[in-house]
N, C-alpha and C positions, 0 to 999 in steps of 0.2 A: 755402299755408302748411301743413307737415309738421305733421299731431297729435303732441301731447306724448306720450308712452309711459312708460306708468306703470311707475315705480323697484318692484323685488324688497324686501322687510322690511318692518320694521312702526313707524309713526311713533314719536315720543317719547310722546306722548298713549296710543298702543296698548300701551305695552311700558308705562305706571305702569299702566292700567287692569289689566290681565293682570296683573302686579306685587300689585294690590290684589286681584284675585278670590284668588290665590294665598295672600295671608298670612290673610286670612280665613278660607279653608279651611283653613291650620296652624294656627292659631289656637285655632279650633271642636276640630280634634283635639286639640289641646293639654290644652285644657280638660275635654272627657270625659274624657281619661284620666285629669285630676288627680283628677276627684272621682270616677273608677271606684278610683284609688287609696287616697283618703279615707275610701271607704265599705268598703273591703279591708282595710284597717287599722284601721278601729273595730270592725267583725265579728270580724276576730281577736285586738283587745283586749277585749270582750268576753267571748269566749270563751274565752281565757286568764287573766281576772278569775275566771269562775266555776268553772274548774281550781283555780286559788289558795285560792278560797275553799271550795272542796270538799275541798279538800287539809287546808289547817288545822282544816275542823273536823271532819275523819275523825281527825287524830292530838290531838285535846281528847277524844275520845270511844273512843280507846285508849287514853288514858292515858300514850301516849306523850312527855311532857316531863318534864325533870326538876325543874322549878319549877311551880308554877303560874302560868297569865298572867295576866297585869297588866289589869284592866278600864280600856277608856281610855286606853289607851297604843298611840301610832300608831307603827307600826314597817314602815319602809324596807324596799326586798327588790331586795337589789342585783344582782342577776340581772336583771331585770326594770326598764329607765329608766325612771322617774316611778312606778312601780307602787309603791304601801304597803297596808296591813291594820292594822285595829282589831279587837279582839276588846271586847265590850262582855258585863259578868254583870249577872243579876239583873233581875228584871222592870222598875225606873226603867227602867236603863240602857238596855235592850233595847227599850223604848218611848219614850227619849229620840233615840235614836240613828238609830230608825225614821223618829221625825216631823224628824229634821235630813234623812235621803238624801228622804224625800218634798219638806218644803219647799223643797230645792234643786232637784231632777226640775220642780218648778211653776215654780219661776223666778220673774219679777215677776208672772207673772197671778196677781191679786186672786179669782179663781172657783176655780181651782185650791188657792190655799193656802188657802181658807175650806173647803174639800174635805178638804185635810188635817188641817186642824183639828177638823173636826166627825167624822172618821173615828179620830183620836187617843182622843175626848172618848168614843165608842161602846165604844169597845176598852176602854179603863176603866174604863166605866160596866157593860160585861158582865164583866169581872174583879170587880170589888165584889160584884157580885150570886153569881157563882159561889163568893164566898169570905163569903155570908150579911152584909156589910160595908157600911155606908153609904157616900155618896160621899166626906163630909169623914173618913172612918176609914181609908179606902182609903186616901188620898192623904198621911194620916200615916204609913203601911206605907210605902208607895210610898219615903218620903225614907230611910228604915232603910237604914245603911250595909253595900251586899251584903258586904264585905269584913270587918266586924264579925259578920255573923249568919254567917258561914263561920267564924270563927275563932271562937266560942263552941262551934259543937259540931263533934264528931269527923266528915272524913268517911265518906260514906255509900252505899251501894249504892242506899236505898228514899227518897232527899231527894234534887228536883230542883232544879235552876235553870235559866230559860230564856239561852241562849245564841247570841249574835249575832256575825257577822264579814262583814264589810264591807270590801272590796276597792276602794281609789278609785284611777283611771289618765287619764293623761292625754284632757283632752276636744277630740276635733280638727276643735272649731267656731271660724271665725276671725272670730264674732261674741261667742264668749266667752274670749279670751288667759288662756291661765291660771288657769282653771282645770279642775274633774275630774269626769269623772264617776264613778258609786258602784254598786256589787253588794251587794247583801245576800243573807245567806242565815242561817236558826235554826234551833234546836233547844231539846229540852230536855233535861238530860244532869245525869246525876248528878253530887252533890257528889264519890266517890270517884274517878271518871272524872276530874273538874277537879285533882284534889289532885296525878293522877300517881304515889298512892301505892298498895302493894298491897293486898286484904283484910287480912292480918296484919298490915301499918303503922299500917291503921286504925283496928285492935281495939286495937293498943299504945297510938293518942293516947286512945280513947276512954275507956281504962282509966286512964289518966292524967289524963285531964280529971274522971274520978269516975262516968264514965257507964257504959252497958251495952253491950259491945259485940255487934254483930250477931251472929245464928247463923246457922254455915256461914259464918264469916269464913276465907278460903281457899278455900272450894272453886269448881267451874266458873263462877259466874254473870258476864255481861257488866257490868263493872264501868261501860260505860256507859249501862247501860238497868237495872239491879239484878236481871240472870238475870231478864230475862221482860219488865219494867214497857218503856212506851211509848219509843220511841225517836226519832229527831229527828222534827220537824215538818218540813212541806215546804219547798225554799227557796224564796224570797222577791227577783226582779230587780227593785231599783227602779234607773233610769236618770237622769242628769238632771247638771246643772252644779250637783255641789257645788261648795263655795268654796273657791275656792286654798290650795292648802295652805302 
């Protein structure tokens, strides 16, 4: 009897096997690239947050608006999809607005937000001390409406307020849908810098509100450091899933 002579190709069994090593390895590519893609796209939102947020508080500290802005007020930037800004005045605010982008960056860990919390409580507690103030006196300051003690006196070259802006952009975890993550960044910056008005503007409300106005209102000094005095502090990246906005 003649031996069988083995048929040329490759069985059904051989061609899914090969089939399967095949889409495993597309697969596997597949997928590094998404999240090479992922992490390409958070880096350069990121880094386009803290453009943004360096942008805006370079022109609070020109003086360049013709309003003053609005503490609190989230505003959209349609150039930019999902990308908004908060501008926050006044030490509350600037220390409310801290401890919301920290307790979002913590997320649900219970160690972490007791972290932010007793880091909040420090920050406070060394503000009071710097300003000779008990704790319960502080935090009677603290509620003082920054919008009310701006608009009692004229602004100022040599009167600060600390100054926040916060940048939240889409967050591209798809264990968190919807919501953002946050950029902060502060300073401190005079009240004339914030008003947007010139020295001579200033001299005009001050003299109208009954007060004294500065000397050498007009001449060169940076209206947002007061010719000479400290100028912004350093910015500040906190990270994290804020809440949907």
């Amino acid at each position: 009897m003649t031996p069988r002579q083995t048929e040329g190709g490759f069985t059904l069994i051989e061609a899914l096997v090969a089939l399967g090593i095949v889409a495993t390895i597309v697969i596997s590519y597949i997928g590094i690239r998404t999240t090479a893609l992922i992490d390409a796209t958070q880096a350069r939102n990121w880094r386009l947050a803290r453009e943004i947020a360096e942008e805006k508080m370079s022109e609070l500290q020109a003086g360049a608006r013709e309003v003053p802005p609005t503490s609190g007020e989230t505003v959209k930037l349609p150039d930019y999809e999902g990308f908004e800004f908060k501008i926050a005045i006044g030490e509350s605010e600037v220390a409310d607005i801290e401890a919301e982008v920290g307790a979002a960056a913590a997320g649900n860990s219970e160690e972490a937000n007791e972290r932010v919390d007793w880091q909040r409580d420090r920050e406070d507690y060394r503000r009071a001390q710097s300003r000779g103030l008990s704790a319960a006196d502080y935090q009677d300051k603290r509620e003082e409406d920054v919008a009310t003690r701006l608009a009692e006196k004229a602004p100022s070259a040599t009167e600060f307020e600390e100054i926040a802006v916060v940048v939240y952009f889409p967050k591209l975890d798809p264990e968190y849908p919807g919501q953002k993550d946050a950029l902060l960044v502060k300073a401190r910056m005079s009240t004339l810098a914030l008003s947007g008005l010139t020295p001579e503007q200033a001299a005009a409300i001050a003299v109208s509100k009954g007060q004294t106005p500065e000397s050498g209102a007009g001449g060169s000094g940076n209206p947002a450091t007061g010719g000479g005095a400290a100028n912004p502090g350093g910015a500040s990246n906190v990270g994290g899933g804020a809440e949907g906005k």
